[in-house]
C-alpha positions as CSV (number, residue, x, y, z in Angstrom):
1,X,33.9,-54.8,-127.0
2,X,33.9,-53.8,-123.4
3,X,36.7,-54.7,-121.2
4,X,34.2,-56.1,-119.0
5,X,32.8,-58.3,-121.4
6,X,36.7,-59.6,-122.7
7,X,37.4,-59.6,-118.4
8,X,33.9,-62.4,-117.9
9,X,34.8,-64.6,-121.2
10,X,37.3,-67.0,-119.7
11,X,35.1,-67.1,-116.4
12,X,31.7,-68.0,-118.3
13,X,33.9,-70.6,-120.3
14,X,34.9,-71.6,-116.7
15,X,31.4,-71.4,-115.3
16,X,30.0,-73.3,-118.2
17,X,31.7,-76.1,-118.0
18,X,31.6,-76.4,-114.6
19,X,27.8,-76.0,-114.8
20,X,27.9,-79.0,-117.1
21,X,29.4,-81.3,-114.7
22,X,27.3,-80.3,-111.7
23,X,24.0,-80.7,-114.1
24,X,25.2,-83.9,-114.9
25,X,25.7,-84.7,-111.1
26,X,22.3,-83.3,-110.6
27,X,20.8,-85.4,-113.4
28,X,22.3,-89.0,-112.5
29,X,20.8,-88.6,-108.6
30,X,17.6,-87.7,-110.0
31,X,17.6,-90.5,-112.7
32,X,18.6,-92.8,-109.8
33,X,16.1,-91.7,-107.2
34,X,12.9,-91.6,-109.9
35,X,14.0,-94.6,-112.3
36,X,16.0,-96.7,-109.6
37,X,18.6,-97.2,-112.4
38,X,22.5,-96.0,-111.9
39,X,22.4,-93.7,-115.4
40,X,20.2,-92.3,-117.6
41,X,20.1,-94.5,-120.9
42,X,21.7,-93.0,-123.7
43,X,19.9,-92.9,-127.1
44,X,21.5,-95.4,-129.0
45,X,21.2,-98.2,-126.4
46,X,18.9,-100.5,-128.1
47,X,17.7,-102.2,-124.3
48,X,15.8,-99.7,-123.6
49,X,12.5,-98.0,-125.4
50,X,11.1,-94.6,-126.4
51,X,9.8,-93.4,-122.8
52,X,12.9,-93.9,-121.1
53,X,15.2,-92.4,-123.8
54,X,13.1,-89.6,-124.1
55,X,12.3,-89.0,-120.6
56,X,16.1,-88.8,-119.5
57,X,16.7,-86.4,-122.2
58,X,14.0,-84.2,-121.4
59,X,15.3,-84.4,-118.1
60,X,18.9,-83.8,-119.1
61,X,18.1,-80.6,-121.1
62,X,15.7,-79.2,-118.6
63,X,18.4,-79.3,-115.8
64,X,21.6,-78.3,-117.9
65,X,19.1,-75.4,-118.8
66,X,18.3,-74.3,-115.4
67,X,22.1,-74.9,-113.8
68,X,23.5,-72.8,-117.1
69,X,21.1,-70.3,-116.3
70,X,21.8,-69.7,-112.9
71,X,25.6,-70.0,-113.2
72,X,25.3,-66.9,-115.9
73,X,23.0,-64.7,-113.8
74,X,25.1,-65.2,-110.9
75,X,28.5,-64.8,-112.8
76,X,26.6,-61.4,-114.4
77,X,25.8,-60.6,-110.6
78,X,28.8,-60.8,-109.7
79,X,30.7,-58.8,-112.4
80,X,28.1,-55.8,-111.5
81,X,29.2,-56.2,-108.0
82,X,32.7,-56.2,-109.1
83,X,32.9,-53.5,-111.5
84,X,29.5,-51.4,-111.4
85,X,28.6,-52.4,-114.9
86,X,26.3,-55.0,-115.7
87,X,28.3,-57.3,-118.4
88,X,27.0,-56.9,-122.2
């Protein structure tokens, strides 16, 4: 294993969870803007149906997806700048 790789590991564990609460941040104003409703349901709350279940987890998983994926290019970006190696 690189050292490069063993230097980014704590700062993608870092990165990844931050990424997690900014995608949830991201989530709940687009849940309340769209659905006019504070949170998303969760899956187990029996008040609300299907669609709305469904449709906050799509939207859940489709933003976590996108915020994770730019935290890790960037952090990759930035450990090329850093070191002249792009991390493995």
């Amino acid at each position: 294993m690189s050292w490069q790789r063993l230097a980014y590991k704590p700062v993608g564990v870092l990165a990844g969870v931050g990424a997690g609460v900014v995608a949830g941040a991201i989530v709940k104003r687009i849940w309340q803007a769209v659905a006019g409703m504070p949170d998303p349901p969760d899956a187990r709350d029996e008040r609300y149906g299907w669609g709305p279940v469904l449709a906050a987890a799509a939207l859940q998983g489709a933003v976590f997806a996108v915020v994770k994926a730019a935290v890790d290019r960037g952090g990759a970006v930035s450990v090329r700048r850093l070191t002249g190696e792009w991390p493995d």
